[in-house]
N, C-alpha and C positions, 0 to 999 in steps of 0.2 A: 592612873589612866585606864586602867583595866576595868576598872567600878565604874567607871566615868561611861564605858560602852555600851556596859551591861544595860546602866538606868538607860541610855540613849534607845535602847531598842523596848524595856520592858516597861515604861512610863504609858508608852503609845498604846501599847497590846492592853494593857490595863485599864485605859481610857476608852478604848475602843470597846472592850467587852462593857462594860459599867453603861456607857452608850446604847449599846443594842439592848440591855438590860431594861432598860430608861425608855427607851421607844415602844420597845414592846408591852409594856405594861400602860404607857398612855395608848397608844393603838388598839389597846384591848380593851381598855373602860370605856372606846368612843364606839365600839362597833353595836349600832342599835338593834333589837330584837325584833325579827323579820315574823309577823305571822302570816306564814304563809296554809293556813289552815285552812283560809278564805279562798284563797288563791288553788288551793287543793280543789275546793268545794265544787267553786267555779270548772276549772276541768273537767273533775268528775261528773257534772251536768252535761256538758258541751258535749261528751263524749259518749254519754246517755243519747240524745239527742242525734249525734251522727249517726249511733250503731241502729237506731229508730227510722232513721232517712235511709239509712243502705238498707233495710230489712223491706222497706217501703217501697224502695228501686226496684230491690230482688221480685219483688212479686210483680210487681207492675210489667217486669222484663218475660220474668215466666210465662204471663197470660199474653203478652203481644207474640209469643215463639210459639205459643200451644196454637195459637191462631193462625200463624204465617206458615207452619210446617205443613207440607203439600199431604196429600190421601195416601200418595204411594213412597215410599220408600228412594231415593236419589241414590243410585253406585258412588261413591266417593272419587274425586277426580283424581287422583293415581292411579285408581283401577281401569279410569276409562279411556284415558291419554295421559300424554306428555306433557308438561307444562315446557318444556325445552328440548329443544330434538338434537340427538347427538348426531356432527358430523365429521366422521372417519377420515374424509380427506379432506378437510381445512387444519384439524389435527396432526393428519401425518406430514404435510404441507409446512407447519411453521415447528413442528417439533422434529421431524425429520425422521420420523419412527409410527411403524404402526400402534394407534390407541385403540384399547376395547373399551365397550362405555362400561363406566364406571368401575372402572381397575383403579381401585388406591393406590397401587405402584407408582402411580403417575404421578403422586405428590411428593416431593422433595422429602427422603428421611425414611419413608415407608417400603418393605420389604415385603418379600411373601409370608414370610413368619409373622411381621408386625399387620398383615393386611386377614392370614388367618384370625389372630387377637381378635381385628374389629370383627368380622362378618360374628364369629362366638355370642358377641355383643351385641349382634343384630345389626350392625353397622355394617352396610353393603356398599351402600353407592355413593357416589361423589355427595349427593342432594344429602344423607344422609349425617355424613361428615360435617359438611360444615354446617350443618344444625347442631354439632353434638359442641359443648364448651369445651375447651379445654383442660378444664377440671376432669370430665369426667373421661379426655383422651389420655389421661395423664393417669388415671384408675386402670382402663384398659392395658396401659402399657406394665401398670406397678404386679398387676393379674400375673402378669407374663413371669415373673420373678425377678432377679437379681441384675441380670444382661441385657436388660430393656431400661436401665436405668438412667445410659447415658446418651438417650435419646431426648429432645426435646417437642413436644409436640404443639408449640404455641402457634404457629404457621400452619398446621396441617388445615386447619376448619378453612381459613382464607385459601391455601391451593383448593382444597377442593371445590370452594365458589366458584373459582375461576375457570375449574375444569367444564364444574358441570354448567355455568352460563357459555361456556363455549369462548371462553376469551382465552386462546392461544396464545397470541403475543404477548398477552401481559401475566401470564401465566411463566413465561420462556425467559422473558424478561427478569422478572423476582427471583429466577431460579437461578439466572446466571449471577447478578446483582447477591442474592446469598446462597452461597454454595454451604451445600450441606443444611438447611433449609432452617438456619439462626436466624430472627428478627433482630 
């Protein structure tokens, strides 16, 4: 009876290998040889040809900017205004506290230690932050060493949009919504 088990389980296992055996060796004689050397050839044309049309563009763009650029010199529009004008009492109004523009404090997570980090970075103002990725919030924070680790910075770019467009509510809102400033 004991032999009788044995074969009942090692007949099948046996079969089954011999089978995958058997498959794979017809599966292998049928797989046809792809020349894809043509198919390389072809690319590498197309791709001649693109780098030839962008080279093409490029110049075309250069001579239409050497033309449209004015005789004198333009201030850059940061230096000459605002693109957003910050307002102190809609801020303290729905946040319930005095805001100074562009205090990173204001963003959920951010300290004055973690607010020192950024400006180091060149990262001052609200506008600035949330242009910066997260990637490279998460550099600034690692600078810091060790204790700046178990902060997460994935949220801070978006509070700061909200700061610096001046949307209080919805600023107030997200904050309460995640405490401690987790997505």
């Amino acid at each position: 009876m004991e032999n009788m088990n044995i074969w009942c389980w090692l007949i099948p296992a046996i079969v089954g290998i011999v089978c995958a055996l058997f498959g794979y060796l017809i599966g292998k004689g049928k797989t046809p040889e792809i020349d894809q050397s043509s198919e390389l050839r072809i690319l590498k044309d197309k791709n001649i040809q693109l780098q030839a049309d962008l080279a093409s563009c490029n110049k075309q763009l250069s001579q239409k900017v050497d033309v449209a650029l004015p005789s004198k010199p333009v201030a850059p529009i940061a230096a000459t205004e605002e693109l957003l004008p910050f307002n102190a009492q809609a801020a303290k109004a729905v946040l319930g506290k005095s805001i100074k523009k562009d205090d990173l404090k204001i963003v959920e997570g951010i300290g004055p230690k973690i607010q020192q980090l950024f400006n180091s970075f060149d990262i001052k103002t609200w506008k600035d932050l949330s242009e910066t990725a997260v990637a490279k919030c998460q550099e600034v924070l690692d600078s810091g060493g060790a204790r700046y680790k178990i902060h997460d910075p994935a949220s801070w770019p978006m509070q700061a949009k909200m700061a610096y467009e001046g949307k209080w509510k919805e600023l107030q809102k997200w904050q309460e919504e995640h405490k401690r400033g987790k997505l």
